[in-house]
C-alpha positions as CSV (number, residue, x, y, z in Angstrom):
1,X,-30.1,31.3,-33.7
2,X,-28.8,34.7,-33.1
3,X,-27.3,34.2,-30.3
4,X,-25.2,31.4,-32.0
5,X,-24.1,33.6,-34.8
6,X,-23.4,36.5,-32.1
7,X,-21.2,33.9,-30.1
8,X,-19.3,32.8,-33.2
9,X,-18.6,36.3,-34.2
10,X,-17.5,37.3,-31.4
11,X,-15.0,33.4,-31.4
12,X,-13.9,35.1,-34.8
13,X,-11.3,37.5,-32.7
14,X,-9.3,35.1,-30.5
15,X,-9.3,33.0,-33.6
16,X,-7.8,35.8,-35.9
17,X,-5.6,36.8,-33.2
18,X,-4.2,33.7,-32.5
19,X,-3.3,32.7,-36.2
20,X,-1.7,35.9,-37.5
21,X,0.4,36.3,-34.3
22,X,2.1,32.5,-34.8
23,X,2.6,33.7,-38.4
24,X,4.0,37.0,-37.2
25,X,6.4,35.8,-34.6
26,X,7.3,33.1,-37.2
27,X,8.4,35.8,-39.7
28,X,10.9,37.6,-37.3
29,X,12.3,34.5,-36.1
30,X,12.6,33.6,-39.7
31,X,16.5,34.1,-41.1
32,X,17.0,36.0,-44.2
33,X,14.7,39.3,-43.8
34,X,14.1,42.1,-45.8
35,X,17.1,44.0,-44.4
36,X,19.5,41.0,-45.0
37,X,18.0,40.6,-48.5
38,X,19.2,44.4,-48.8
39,X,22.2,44.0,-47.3
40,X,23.2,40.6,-49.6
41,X,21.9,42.1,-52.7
42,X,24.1,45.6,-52.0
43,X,27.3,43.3,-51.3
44,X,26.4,41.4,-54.7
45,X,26.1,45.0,-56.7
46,X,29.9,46.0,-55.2
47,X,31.1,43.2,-56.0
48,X,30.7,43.6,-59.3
49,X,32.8,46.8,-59.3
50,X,35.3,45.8,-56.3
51,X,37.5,42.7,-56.6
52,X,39.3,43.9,-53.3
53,X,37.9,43.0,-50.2
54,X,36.0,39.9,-49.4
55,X,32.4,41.5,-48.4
56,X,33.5,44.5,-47.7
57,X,30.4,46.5,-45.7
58,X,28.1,48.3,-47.9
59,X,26.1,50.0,-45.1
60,X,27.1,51.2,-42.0
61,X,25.6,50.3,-38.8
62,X,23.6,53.0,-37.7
63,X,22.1,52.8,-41.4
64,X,21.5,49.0,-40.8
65,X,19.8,50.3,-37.5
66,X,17.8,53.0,-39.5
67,X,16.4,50.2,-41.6
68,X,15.1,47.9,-39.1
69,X,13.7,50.7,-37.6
70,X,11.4,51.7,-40.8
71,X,10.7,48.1,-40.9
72,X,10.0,47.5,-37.5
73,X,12.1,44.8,-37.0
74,X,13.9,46.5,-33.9
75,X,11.3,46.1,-31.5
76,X,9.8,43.1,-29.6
77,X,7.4,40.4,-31.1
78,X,4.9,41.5,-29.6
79,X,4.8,45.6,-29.4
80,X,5.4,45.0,-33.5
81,X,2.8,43.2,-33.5
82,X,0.3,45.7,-31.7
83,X,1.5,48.1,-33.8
84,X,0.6,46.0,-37.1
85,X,-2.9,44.9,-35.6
86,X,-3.3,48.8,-34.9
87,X,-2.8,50.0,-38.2
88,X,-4.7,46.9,-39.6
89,X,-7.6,48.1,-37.4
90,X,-7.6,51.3,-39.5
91,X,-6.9,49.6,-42.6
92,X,-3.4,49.9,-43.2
93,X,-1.8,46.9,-44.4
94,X,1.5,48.0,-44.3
95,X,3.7,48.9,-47.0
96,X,5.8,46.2,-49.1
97,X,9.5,45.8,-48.7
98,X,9.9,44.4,-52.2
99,X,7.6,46.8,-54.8
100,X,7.6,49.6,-51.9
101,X,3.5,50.0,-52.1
102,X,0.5,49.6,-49.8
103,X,-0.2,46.3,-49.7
104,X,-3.3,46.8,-50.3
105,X,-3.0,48.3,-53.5
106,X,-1.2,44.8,-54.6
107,X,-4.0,42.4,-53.1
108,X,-6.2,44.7,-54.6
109,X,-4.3,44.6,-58.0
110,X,-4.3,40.8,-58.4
111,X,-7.8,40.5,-56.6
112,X,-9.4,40.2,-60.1
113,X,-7.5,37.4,-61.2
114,X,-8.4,34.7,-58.2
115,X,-11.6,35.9,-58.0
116,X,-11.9,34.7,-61.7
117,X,-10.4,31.5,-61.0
118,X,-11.9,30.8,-57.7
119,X,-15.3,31.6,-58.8
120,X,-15.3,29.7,-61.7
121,X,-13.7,26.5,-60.1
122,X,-16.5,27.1,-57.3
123,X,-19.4,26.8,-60.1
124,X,-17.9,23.8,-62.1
125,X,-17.3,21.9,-59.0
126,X,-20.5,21.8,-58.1
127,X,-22.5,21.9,-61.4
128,X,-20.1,18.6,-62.7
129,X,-20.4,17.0,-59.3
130,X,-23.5,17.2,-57.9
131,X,-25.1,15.6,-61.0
132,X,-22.4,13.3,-61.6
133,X,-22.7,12.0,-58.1
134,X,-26.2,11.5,-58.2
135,X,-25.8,9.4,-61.4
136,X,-23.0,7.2,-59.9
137,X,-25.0,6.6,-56.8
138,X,-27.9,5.5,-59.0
139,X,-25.7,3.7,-61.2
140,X,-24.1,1.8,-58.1
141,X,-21.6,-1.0,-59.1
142,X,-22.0,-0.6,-63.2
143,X,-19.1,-0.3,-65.8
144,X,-20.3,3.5,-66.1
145,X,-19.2,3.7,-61.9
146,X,-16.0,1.8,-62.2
147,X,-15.1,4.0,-65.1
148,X,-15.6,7.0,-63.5
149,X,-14.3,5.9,-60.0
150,X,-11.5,5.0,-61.2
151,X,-10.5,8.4,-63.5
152,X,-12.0,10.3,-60.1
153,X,-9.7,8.9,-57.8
154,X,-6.5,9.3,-60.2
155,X,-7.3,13.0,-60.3
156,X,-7.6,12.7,-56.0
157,X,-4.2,11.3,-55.7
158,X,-2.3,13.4,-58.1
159,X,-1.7,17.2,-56.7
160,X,-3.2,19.9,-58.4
161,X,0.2,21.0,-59.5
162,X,1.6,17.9,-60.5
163,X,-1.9,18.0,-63.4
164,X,-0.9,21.5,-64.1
165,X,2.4,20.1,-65.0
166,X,1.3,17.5,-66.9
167,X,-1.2,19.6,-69.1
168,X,1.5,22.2,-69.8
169,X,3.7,20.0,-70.9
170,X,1.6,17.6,-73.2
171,X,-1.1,20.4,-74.5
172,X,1.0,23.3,-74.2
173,X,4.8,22.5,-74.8
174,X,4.7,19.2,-76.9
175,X,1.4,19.9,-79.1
176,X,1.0,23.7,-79.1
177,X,-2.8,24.1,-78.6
178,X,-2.7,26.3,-75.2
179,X,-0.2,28.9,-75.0
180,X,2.8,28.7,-71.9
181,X,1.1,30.6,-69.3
182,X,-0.4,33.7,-68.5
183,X,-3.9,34.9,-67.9
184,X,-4.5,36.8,-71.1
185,X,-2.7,36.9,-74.3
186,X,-0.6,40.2,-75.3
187,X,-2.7,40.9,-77.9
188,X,-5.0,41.3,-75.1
189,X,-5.8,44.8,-74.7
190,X,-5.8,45.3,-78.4
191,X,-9.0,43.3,-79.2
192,X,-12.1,44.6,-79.8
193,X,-15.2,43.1,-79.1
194,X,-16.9,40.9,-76.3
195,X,-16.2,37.7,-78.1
196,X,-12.7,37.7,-79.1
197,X,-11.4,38.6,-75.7
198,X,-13.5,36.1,-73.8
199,X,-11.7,33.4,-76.5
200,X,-8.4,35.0,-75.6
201,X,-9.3,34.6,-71.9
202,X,-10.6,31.4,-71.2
203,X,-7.9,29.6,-74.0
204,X,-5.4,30.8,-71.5
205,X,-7.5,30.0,-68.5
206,X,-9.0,26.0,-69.7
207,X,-5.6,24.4,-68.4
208,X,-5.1,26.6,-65.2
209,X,-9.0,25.5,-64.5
210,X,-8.5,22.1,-64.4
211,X,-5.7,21.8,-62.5
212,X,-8.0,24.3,-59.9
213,X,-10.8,22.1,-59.6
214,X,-9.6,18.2,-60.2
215,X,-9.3,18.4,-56.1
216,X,-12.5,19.9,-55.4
217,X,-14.5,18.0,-57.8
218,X,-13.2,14.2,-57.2
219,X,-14.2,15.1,-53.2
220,X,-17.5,16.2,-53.9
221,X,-18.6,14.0,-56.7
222,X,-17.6,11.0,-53.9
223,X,-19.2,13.3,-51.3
224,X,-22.2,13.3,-52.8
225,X,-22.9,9.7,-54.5
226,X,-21.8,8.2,-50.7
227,X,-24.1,10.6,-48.7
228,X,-27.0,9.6,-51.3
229,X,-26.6,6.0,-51.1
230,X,-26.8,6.2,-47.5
231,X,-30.0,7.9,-47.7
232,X,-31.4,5.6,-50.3
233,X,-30.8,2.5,-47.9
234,X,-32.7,4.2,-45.0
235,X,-36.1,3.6,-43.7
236,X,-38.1,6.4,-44.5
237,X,-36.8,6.0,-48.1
238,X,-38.0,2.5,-48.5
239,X,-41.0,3.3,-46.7
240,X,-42.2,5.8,-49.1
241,X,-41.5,3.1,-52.0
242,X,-43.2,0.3,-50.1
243,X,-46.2,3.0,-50.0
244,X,-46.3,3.4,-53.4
245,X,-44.4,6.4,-54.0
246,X,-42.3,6.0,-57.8
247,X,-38.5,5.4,-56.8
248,X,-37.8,8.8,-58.5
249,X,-39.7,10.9,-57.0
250,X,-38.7,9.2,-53.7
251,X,-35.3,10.4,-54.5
252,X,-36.1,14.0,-55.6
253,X,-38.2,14.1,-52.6
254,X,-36.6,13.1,-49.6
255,X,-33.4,11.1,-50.3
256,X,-31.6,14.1,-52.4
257,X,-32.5,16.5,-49.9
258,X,-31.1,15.0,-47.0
259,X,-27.9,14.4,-49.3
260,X,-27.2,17.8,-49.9
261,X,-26.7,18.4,-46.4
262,X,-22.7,17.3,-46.6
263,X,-22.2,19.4,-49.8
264,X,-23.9,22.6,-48.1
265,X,-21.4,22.2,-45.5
266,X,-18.7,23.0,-48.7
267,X,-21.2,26.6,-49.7
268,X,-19.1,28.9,-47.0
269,X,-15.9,28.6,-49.4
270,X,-17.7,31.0,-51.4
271,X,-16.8,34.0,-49.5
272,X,-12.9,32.6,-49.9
273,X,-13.0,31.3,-53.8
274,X,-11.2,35.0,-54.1
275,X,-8.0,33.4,-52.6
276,X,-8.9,29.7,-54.1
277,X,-6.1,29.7,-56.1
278,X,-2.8,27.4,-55.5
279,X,0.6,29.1,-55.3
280,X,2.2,26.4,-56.9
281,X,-0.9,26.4,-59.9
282,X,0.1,30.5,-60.6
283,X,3.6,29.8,-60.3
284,X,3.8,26.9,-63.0
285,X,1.4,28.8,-65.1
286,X,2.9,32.1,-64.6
287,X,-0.8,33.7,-63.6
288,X,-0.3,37.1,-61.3
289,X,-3.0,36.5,-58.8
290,X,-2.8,36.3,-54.9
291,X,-1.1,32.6,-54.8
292,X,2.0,34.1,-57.3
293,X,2.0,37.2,-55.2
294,X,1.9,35.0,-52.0
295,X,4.6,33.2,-52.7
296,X,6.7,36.1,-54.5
297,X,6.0,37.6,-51.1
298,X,7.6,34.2,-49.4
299,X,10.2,33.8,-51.4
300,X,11.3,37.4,-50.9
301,X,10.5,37.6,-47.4
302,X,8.3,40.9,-47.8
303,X,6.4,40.1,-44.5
304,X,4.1,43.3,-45.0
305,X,2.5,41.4,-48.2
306,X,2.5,37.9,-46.5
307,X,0.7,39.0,-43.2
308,X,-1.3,41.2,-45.0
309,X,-2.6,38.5,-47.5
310,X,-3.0,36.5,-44.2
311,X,-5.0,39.1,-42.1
312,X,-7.6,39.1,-45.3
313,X,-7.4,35.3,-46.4
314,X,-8.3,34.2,-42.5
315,X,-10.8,36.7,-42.1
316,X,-12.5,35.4,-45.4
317,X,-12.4,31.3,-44.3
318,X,-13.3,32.1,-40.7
319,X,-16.5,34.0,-42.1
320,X,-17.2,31.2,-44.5
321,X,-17.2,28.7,-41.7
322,X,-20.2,30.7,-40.2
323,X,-22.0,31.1,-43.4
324,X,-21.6,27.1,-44.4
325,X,-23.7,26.6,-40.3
326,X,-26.3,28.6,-42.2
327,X,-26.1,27.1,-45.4
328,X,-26.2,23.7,-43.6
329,X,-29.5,25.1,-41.4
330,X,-30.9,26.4,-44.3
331,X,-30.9,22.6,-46.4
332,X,-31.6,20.3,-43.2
333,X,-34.8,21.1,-40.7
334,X,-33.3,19.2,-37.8
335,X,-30.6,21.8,-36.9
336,X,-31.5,24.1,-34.6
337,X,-28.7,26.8,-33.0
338,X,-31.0,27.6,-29.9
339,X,-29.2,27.9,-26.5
């Protein structure tokens, strides 16, 4: 088994490799970067005073040159981007183009806020599912499976931010129980007491929540009731009844077991539920996590914060694909990682 793990480790560097150069060649083949942003916002600012000229140049050429020099932008794809995966070696995200800070400081700034999210929509998912999936499975073909089917597989097929749109407009705009958006109230900082700030918290975070997990939980809820019917119908299952075992215990026993092995395969997202959020969730919702930062960051072109968020977001899934072969080791006796 360690030998696996050691050979997937070592898979993880190729694989990084390989996904943040695309993205980084992609961004400087990408019109409209952060020196033309300058450049289009200066001509806007004289405009405003001059009336004269039609565009009339702001900046000089050696001072364009200048710029994509302190950005980087004047040399090749890739000795950029060995000079990026160099500094990221050492830590050094790069400094932002839009807020003119380390990046880091920025990811690390709005870390808080998708870790809340991510690990709360992590522990719902799976505390509503699980059980809700066993139920439905045991329930097979009864009015209280249809009615659930049928509200889990609206909340499949609408996006996440299509719900979030829905529930800001009918509970926050139109009937005034949840406020616009944001993660905490203003009031925020001025509360005192455990209580009253948790209240102020999650009555900004309810809406926001749901619109995180509908996704995740209609998958595993159907995840899990189809993986335990199957189990139910198999040999060793009726076997155990036909030897007298109680039907419940033959579930707790064996089938339930055996059924959990899909849904361990979902555990590794735990190391990534910092970076679960949606950009289009903290955009509607006006939440200043990663996603809003993300796509700030997109929308701005400040490539230091959008390969930086990268670097950490792929280093985080490709590690949680190693830990969900563990987790999945770990539920089901049959896998083995020798040779």
């Amino acid at each position: 088994m360690a030998q696996y793990f050691l050979r997937r480790l070592l898979l993880l560097i190729p694989t990084f490799l390989g996904i943040t150069l695309v993205v980084f060649a992609i961004t400087r083949f990408v019109p409209g970067g952060p020196v033309e942003r300058m450049l289009m916002e200066s001509q806007m600012q004289s405009s405003e005073f001059s009336q004269s000229s039609r565009g009339s140049q702001v900046l000089s050429a050696e001072q364009i040159d200048e710029l994509k020099a302190f950005y980087g932008l004047d040399k090749p794809v890739f000795e950029a981007y060995r000079d990026w995966l160099t500094k990221l070696v050492t830590l050094d995200l790069g400094e932002s183009s839009r807020y003119f800070l380390p990046v880091w400081e920025l990811i690390k700034e709005r870390l808080p806020v998708s870790a809340f999210f991510g690990i709360c929509t992590f522990i719902l998912s799976y505390l509503v599912s699980i059980p809700l999936g066993i139920l439905k499975a045991l329930k097979h073909n009864s009015r209280f499976d249809s009615i659930t089917s049928m509200l889990i597989y609206a909340g499949y097929a609408l996006p996440a931010y299509v719900v979030g749109i829905f529930l800001l407009t009918i509970f926050s705009f139109q009937l005034g129980w949840f406020p616009m958006g944001g993660f905490v109230g203003d009031d925020f900082d001025y509360l005192e007491g455990f209580w009253p700030k948790t209240i102020n918290l999650f009555h900004h975070a309810l809406l926001p929540l749901i619109a995180y997990a509908i996704g995740d939980f209609a998958v595993l809820t159907m995840t899990m009731k189809n993986s335990l019917m199957e189990n139910l119908s198999a040999d060793y299952v009726r076997t155990a009844v036909a030897k007298g075992l109680p039907f419940h215990k033959a579930v707790t026993r064996h089938a339930l077991r055996n059924s959990m092995i899909p849904i361990a395969s979902h555990f590794g997202n735990v190391i990534s539920v910092f970076f679960a959020g949606s950009f289009l969730i903290e955009v509607i919702f006006n939440i200043d996590g990663l996603g809003l930062l993300g796509y700030e960051a997109i929308v701005e072109r400040d490539y230091p914060v959008v390969m930086g968020i990268l670097a950490v977001t792929s280093i985080l899934m490709l590690v949680g694909n190693i830990l969900s072969d563990i987790c999945v080791a770990l539920v089901d006796p049959r896998v083995r990682f020798d040779g």
